[in-house]
N, C-alpha and C positions, 0 to 999 in steps of 0.2 A: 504494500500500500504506500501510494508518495505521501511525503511529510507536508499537510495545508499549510506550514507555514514557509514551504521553498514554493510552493504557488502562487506565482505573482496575483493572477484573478483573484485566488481566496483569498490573499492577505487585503486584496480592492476593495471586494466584495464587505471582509470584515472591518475594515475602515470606514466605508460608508455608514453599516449599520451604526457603527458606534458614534458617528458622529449627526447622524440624522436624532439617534437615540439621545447624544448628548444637549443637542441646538433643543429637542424638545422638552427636555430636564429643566434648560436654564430659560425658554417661551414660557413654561408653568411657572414656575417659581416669577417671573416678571409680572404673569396676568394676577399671580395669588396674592402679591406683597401691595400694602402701600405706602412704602421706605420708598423716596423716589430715587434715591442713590440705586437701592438695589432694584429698582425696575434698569434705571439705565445700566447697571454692572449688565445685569441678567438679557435685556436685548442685545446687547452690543455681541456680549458671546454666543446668544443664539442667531447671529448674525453671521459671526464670522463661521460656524459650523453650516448654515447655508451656505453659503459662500465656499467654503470646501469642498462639499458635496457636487454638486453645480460644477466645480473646475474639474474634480479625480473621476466624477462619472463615465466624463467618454471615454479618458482610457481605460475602462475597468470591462473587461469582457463579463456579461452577466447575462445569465438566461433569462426567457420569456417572463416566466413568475422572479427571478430574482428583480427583475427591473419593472416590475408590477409593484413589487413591497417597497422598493426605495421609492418609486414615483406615489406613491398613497401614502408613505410615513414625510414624504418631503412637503405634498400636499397639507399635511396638518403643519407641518412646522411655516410654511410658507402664510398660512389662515394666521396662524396663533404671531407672524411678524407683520403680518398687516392690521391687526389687531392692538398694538403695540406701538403701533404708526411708522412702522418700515412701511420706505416708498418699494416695491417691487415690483 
């Protein structure tokens, strides 16, 4: 069995998730607080975790359903920065 983590795609793939998963961590905690520091800390980083995601997608080879689950988890993260009042 090959090692996922000499797989360029897998290691993509698991990058993506973590960082769609992380930008929606720090969207929650912005929409939940009303510290205004920590709404701006918390959009900024789930900003630039879009913004990641968006740049390493295309080169990241991902099947039909893998690029279904990043396009519907980016989707909420992308709701929850317009929300937040990211221009996007």
């Amino acid at each position: 069995m090959a090692n996922p983590f000499l797989d360029a795609d897998a290691v993509g793939l698991e990058f993506l998730r973590t960082e769609v998963a992380t930008g929606l961590t720090f969207s929650k905690i912005a929409l939940e607080t009303k510290d205004e520091s920590k709404i701006v800390r918390n959009r900024a980083n789930a900003r630039k975790a879009y913004d990641a995601v968006l740049h390493f997608a295309p080169g990241t080879s991902l099947s039909a359903e893998e690029a279904q689950q990043i396009d519907a988890s980016m989707a909420l993260l992308k709701s929850a920065l317009q929300q937040l009042g990211e221009d996007l």
